[in-house]
BAFI-579887 format. One record per residue (C-alpha): residue number from 1; z, x, y; residue in one letter. Coordinates in nm, 4 decimals, m for minus. Each point is the difference from the previous one (the first is absolute). Layout:
N
   i        Z        X        Y aa
 NUM        Z        X        Y  a
...
This chain:
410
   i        Z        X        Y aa
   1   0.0000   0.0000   0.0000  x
   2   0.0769   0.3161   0.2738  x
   3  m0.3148   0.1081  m0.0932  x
   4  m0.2032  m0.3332   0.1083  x
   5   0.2487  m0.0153   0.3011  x
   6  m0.0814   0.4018   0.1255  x
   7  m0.3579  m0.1267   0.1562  x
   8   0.1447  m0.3443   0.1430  x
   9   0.3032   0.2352   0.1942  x
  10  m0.2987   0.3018   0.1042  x
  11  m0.1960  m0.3059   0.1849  x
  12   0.3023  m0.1569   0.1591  x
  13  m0.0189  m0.0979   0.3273  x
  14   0.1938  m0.2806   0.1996  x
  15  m0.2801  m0.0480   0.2200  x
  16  m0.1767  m0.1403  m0.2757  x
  17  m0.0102  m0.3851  m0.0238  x
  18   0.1649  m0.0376  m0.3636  x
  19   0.0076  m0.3756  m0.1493  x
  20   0.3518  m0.1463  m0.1813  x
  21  m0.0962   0.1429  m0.3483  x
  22  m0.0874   0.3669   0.1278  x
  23   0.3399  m0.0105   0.1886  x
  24   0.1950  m0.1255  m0.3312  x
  25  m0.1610   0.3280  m0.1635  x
  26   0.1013   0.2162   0.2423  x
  27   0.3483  m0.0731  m0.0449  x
  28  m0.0789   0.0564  m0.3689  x
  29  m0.0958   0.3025   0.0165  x
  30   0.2987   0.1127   0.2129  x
  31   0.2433  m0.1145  m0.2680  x
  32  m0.2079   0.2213  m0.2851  x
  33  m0.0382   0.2835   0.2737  x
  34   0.4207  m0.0158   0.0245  x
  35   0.0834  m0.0418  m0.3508  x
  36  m0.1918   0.3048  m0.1732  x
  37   0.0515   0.3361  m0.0229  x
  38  m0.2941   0.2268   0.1081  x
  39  m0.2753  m0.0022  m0.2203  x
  40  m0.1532   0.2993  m0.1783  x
  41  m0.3091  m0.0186   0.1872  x
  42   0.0744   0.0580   0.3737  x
  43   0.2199   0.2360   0.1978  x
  44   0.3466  m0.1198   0.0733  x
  45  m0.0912   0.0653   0.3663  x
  46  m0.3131  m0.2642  m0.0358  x
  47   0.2232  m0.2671  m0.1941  x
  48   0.3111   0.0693   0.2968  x
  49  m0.3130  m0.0983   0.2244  x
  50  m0.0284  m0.2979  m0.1584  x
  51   0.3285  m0.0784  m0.0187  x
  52   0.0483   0.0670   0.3769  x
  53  m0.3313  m0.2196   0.0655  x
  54   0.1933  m0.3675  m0.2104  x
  55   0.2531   0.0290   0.2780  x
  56  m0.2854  m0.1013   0.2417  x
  57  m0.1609  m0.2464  m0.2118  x
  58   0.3410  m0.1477  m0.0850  x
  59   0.0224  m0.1001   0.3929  x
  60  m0.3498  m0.1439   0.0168  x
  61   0.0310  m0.2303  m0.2792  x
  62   0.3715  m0.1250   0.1333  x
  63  m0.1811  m0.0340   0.3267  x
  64  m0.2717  m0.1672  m0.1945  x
  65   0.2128  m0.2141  m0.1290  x
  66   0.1753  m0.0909   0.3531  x
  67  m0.3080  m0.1394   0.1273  x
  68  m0.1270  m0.2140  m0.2509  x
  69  m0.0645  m0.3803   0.0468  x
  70   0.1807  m0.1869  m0.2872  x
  71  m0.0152  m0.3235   0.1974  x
  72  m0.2849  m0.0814  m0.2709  x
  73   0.1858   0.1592  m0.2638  x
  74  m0.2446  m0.1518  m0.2891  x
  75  m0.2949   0.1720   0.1251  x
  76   0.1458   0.3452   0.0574  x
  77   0.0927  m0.0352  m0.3731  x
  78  m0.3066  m0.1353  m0.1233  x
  79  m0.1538   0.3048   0.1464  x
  80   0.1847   0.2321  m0.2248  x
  81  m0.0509   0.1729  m0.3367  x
  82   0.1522  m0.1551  m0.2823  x
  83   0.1301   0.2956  m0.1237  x
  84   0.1821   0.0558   0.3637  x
  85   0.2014  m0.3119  m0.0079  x
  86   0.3065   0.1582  m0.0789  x
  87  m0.0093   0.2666   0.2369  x
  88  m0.1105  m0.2595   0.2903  x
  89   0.3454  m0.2112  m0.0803  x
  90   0.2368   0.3444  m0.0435  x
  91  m0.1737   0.1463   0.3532  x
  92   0.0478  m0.3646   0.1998  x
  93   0.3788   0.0330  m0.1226  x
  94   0.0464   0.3417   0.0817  x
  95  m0.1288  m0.0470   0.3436  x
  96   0.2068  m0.2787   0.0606  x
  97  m0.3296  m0.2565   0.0653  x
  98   0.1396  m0.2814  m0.2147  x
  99   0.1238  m0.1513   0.3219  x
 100  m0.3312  m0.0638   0.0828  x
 101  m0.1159  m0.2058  m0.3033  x
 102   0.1413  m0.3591  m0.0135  x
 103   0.1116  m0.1776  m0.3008  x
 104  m0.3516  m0.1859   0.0129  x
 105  m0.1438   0.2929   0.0114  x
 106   0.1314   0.1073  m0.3208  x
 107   0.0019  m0.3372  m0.1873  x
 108  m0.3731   0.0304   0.0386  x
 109  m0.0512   0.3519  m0.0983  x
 110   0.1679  m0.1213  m0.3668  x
 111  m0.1946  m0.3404   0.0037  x
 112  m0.3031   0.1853   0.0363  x
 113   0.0739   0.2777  m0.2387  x
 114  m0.0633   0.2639   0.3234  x
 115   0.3304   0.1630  m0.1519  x
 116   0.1323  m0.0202  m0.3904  x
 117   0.3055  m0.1739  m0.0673  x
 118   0.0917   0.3316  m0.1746  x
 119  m0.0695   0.2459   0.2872  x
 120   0.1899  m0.2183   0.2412  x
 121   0.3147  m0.0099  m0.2596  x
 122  m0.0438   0.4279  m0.0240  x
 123   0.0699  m0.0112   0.4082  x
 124   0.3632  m0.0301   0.0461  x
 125  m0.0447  m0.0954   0.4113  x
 126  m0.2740  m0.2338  m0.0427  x
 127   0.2739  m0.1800  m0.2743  x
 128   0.2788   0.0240   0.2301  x
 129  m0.1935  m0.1200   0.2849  x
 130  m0.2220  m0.2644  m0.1498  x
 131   0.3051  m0.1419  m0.2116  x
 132  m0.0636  m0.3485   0.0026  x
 133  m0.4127  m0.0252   0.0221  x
 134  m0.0637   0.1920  m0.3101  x
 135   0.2914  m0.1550  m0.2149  x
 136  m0.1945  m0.3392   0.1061  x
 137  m0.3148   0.1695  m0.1108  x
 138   0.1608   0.0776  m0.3441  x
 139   0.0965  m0.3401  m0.0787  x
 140  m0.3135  m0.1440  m0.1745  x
 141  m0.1623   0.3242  m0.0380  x
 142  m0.1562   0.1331  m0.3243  x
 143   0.0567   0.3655   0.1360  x
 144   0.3297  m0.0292   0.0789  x
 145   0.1063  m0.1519  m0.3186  x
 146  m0.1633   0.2913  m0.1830  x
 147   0.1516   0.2968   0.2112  x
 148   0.3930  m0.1977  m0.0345  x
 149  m0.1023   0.0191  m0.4112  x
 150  m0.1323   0.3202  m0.0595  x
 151   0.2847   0.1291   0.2485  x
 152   0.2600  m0.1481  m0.2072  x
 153  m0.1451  m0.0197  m0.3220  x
 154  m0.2023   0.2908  m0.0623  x
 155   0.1096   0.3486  m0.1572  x
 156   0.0105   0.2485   0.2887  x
 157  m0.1959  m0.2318   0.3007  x
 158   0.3165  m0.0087   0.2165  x
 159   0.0257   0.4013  m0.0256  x
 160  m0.3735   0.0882   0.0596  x
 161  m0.0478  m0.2605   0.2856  x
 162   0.1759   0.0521   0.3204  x
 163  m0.0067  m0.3743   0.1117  x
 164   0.2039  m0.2212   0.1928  x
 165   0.0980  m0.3794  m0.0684  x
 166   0.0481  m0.1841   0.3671  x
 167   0.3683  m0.1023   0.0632  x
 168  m0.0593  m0.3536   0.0315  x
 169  m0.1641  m0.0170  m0.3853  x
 170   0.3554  m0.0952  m0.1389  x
 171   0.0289   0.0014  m0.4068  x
 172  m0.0656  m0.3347  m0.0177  x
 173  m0.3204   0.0158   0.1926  x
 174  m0.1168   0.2441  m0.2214  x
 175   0.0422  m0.2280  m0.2578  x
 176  m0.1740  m0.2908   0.1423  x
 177  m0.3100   0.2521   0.0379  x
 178   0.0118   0.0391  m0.3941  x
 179   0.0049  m0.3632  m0.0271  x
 180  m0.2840  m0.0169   0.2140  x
 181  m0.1338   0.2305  m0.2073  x
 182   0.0240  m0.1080  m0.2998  x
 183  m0.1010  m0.3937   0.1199  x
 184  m0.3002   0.1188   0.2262  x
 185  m0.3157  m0.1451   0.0496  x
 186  m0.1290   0.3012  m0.0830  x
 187   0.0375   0.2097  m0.3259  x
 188   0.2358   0.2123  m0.0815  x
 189   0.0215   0.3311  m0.2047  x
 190   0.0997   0.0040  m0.3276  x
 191   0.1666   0.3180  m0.0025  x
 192   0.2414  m0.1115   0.2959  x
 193   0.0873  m0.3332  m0.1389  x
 194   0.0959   0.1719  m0.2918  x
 195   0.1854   0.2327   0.1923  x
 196   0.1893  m0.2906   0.1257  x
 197   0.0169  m0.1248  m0.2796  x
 198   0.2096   0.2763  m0.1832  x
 199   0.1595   0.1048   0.3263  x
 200   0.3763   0.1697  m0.0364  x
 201   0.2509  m0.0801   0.2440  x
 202  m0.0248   0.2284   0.2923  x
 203   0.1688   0.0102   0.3224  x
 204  m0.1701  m0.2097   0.2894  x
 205  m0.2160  m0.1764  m0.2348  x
 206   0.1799  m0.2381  m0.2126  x
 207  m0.2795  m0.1703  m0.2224  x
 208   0.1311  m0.3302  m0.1517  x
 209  m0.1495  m0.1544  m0.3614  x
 210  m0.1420  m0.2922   0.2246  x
 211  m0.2331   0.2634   0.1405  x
 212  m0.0693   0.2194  m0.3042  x
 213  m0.0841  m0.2934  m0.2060  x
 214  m0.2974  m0.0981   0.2720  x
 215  m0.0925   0.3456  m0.0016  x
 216  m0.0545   0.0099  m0.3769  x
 217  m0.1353  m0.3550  m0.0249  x
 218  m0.2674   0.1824   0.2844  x
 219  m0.0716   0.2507  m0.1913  x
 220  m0.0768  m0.1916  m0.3427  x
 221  m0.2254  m0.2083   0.1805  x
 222  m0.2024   0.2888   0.1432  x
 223  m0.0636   0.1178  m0.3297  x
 224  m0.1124  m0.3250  m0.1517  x
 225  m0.2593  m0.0354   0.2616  x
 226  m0.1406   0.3540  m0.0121  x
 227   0.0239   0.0378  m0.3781  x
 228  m0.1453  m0.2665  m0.1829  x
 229  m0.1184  m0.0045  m0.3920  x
 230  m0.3319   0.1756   0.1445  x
 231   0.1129   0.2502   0.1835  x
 232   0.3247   0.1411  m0.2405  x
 233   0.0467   0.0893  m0.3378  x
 234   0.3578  m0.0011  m0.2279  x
 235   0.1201   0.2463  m0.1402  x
 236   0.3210   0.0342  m0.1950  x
 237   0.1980   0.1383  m0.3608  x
 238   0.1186  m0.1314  m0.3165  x
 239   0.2936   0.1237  m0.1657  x
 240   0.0532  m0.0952  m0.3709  x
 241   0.1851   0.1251  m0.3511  x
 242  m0.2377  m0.0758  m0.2845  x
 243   0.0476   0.1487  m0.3323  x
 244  m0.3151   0.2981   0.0424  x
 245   0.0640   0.3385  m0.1636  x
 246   0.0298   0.2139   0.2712  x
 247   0.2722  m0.0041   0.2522  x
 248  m0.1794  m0.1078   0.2627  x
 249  m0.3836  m0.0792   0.1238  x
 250  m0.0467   0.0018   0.3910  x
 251  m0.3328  m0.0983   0.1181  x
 252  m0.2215  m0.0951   0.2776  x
 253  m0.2589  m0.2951   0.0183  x
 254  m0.2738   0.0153   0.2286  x
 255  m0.1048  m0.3550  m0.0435  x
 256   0.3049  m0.1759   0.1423  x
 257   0.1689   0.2986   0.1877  x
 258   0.3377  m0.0274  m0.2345  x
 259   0.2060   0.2992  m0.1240  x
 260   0.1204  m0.1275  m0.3407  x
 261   0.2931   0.2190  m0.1922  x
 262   0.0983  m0.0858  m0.3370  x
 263   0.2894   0.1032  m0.1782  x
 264   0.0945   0.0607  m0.4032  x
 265   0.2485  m0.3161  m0.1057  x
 266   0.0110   0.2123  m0.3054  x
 267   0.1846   0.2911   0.1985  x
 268   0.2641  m0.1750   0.2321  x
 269   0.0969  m0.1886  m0.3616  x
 270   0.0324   0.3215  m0.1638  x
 271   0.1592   0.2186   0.2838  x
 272   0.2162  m0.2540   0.1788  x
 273   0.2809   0.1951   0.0715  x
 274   0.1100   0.0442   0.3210  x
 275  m0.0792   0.3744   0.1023  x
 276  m0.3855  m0.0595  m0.1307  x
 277   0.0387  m0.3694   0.1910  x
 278   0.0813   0.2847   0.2755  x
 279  m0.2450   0.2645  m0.1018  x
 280  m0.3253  m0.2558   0.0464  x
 281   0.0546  m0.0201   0.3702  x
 282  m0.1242   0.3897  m0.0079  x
 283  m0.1686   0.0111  m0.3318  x
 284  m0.1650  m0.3185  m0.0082  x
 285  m0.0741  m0.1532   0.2960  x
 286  m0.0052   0.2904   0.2602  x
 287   0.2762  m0.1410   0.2274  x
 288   0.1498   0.3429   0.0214  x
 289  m0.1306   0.3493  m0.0862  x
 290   0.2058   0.2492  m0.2190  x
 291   0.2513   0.1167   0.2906  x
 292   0.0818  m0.4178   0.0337  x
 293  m0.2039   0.0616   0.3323  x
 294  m0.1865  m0.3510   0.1177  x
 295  m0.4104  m0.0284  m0.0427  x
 296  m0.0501  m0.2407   0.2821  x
 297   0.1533   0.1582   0.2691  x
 298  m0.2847   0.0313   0.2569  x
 299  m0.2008   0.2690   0.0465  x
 300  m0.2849  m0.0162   0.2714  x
 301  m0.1829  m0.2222   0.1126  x
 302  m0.3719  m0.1154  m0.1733  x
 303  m0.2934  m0.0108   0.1740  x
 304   0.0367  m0.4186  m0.0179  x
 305   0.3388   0.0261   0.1670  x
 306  m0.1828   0.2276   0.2854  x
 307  m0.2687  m0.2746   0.0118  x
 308   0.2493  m0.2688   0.0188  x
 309   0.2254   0.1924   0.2524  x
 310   0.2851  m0.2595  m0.0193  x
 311   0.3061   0.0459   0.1909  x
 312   0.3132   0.1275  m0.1176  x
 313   0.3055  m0.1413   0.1258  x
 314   0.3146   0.1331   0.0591  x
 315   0.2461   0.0249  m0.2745  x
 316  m0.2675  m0.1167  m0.2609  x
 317  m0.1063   0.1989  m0.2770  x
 318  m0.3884   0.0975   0.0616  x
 319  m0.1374  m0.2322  m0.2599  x
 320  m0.4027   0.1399  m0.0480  x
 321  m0.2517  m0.1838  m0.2537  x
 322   0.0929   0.2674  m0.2588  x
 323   0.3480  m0.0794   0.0318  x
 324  m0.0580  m0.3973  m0.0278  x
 325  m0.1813   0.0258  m0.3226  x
 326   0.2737   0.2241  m0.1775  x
 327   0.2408  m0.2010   0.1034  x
 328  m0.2055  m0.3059  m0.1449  x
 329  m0.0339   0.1260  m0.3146  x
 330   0.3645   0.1168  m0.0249  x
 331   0.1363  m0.3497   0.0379  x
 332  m0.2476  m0.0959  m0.2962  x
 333   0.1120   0.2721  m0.2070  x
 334   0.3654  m0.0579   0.0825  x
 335  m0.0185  m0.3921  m0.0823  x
 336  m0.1903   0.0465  m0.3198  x
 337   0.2660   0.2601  m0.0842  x
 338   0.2654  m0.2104   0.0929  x
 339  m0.1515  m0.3012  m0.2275  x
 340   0.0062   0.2243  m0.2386  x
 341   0.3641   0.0885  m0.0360  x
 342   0.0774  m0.3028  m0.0125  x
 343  m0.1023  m0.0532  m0.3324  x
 344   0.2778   0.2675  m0.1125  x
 345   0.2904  m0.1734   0.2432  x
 346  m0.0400   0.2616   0.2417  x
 347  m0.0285   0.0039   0.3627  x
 348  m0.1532   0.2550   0.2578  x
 349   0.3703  m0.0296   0.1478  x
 350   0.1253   0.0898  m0.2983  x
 351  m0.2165   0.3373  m0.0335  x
 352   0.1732   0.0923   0.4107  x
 353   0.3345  m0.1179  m0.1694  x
 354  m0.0405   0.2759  m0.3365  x
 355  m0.1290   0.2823   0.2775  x
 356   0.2849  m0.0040   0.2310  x
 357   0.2624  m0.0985  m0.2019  x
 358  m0.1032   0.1843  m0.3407  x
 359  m0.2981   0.2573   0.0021  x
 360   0.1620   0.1754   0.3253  x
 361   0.3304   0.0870  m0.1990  x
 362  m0.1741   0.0714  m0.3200  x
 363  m0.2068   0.2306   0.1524  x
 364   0.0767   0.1468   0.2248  x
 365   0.4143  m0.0370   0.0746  x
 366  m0.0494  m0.2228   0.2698  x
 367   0.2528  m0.3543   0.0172  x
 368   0.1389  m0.1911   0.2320  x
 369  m0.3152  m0.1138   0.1142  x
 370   0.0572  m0.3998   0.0736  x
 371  m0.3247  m0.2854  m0.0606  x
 372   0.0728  m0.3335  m0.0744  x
 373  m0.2731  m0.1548  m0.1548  x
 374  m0.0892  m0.3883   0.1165  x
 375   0.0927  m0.2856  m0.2096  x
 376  m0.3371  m0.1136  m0.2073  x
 377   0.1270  m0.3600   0.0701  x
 378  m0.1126   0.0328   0.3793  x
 379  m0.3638  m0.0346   0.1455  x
 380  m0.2522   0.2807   0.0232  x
 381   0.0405   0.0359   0.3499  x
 382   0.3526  m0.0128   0.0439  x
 383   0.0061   0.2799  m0.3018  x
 384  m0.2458   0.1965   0.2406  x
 385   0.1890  m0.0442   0.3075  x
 386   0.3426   0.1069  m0.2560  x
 387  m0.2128   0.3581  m0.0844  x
 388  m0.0467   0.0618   0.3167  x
 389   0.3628   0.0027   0.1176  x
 390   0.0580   0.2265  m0.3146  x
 391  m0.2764   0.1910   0.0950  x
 392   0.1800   0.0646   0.3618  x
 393   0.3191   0.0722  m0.1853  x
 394  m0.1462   0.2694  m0.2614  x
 395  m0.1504   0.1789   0.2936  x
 396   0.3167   0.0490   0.1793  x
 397   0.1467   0.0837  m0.3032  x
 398  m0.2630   0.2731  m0.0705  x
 399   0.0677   0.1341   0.3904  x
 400   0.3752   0.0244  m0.0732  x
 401  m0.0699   0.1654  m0.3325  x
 402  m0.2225   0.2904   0.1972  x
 403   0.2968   0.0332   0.2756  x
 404   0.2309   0.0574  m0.2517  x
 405   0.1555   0.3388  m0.0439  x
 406  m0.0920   0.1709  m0.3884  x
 407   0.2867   0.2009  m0.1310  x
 408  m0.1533   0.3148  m0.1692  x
 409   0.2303   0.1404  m0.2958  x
 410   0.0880   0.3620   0.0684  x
């Protein structure tokens, strides 16, 4: 960029009759000029020139600035760059000019898109100063609604973009532009409605179910009118124990997209003892690998995922296409194992029960270890909400067991 700039500061001269943009790139180039180093190829007495010479430039464009007519603020900004936008707002502030712009003024600069929503919110004066017009302007606006979710909601947004919400855009205002959102006219993303759809409870934006529920009702209806049965295929996988010869036959069929994995009946009857019951997580079904370590922790991203380029929210697990699908066949391994088992009066609770509370102290000297294993008599999903309490307690358990102190014979 110096480079490019060296020819533009050789030909300056304030004599010269420079339009709005050429002015806004003269300032530019005095910010580079002051925050490098000199380069390799000049003198250090040519680049102290240089330096010396932004100190006169720096006064022209102030003075510039000083004289210019923002009584018809729309067309001074309708005569700049796009990419200059931001400087324009930062240099009116700086200068103290936003005295001269009404509220008007500004309310039609956003109606007209002359400025981005987003640009405004990165300029801390214009938000102090224009308070109350551009939290009116946010209030049924499609931007706005996507800026207050991808600033809440999104992994990292908040820390990469320095913007600004106006003081008058209270929580609850924020919330009415999701429901605007999410109820438009228009139509909504997907990826943001299922943003608020899934969204955990954060300070200053407190989501209720009312509002996630539209938000996923939005989003299922967006997908059944851009996928119908001609434009989308199924895909799936079938998990069954049949009595085959091998221990298992995993397979893939082209025709209808479907994973199928089939399992030996012949071997769970034979080896249904609870450390092989154990031992097919790793050995059987892949689950695990040989150090216990899980196989569908994610990896990187596919070149589908990149294509897609869906947002990640914050405090969610990045869940990519390769990720769905493992998970999808898991659960059909894990219930046609589970249907299985029962056949011999055993539960998948019972195999956690054995581990904990048997293999652990057989093995390897470790008890005290405490699961309680829920009652068969209650629902699936109250068992499931029961494992994951025990889940939370094992962990804690396994953090106090690290912390504690080993006593080394001497």
């Amino acid at each position: 960029m110096f480079q490019r700039a060296m020819p533009i500061l050789d030909s300056f001269d304030a004599a010269n009759n420079y339009n709005l943009n050429q002015i806004i790139e003269l300032e530019n180039i005095v910010r580079i000029v002051k925050s490098i180093d000199c380069p390799k190829n000049i003198t250090p007495e040519k680049f102290k020139e240089y330096r010396d010479k932004t100190s006169g430039i720096s006064h022209f464009v102030f003075a510039y600035f000083q004289q210019l007519d923002l009584s018809d603020v729309e067309s001074v900004f309708q005569s700049i760059w796009t990419y200059y936008l931001l400087d324009m707002l930062e240099l009116l502030d700086r200068f103290s000019l936003l005295k001269n712009i009404p509220n008007s003024g500004v309310q039609n600069l956003l109606n007209k898109k002359l400025i981005p929503l987003f640009c405004i919110l990165e300029c801390k004066g214009w938000v102090k100063k224009y308070n109350q017009v551009i939290t009116g302007f946010m209030m049924n606006n499609k931007d706005a609604a996507e800026i207050i979710i991808k600033y809440y909601l999104v992994k990292d947004f908040a820390e990469k973009e320095s913007i600004v919400f106006p003081k008058a855009l209270t929580e609850e205002k924020k919330i009415s532009v999701l429901n605007y959102y999410v109820d438009g006219a228009f139509e909504p993303h997907p990826n943001y409605l299922e943003l608020i759809e899934n969204a955990p409870i954060i300070p200053g934006l407190n989501i209720d179910d009312r509002l996630r529920l539209k938000a996923k009702k939005a989003k299922e209806k967006y997908w059944e009118k851009h996928f119908s049965e001609r434009s989308s295929f199924s895909y799936g996988s079938i998990a069954s124990f049949k009595e085959i010869d091998e221990e298992k036959n995993e397979s893939y069929n082209e025709t209808d997209h479907h994973v199928y994995c089939t399992y030996s009946k012949k071997w769970v009857r034979e080896h249904h003892d609870f450390p092989t019951l154990l031992n097919n997580f790793i050995f059987l079904f892949d689950f695990f690998d040989s150090e216990l370590r899980c196989q569908f922790v994610l990896k990187k991203k596919s070149t589908l995922d990149e294509l897609l380029a869906k947002s990640e929210g914050v405090k969610h697990y990045p869940i990519r296409s390769q990720f769905t699908t493992e998970r999808m066949i898991c659960f059909t391994i894990l219930s046609a194992y589970m249907r299985e088992l029962e056949d011999y009066g055993i539960s998948i609770e019972d195999l956690f029960d054995y581990f904990f509370n048997g293999y652990l102290k057989e093995n390897f000297g470790i008890s005290d270890f405490e699961f309680k294993k829920p009652s068969k008599a209650v629902s699936l999903s109250e068992r499931i909400k029961l494992l994951y309490i025990e889940m939370d307690g094992i962990l804690k358990q396994l953090k106090y067991y690290y912390c504690c102190p080993v006593k080394v014979p001497t």
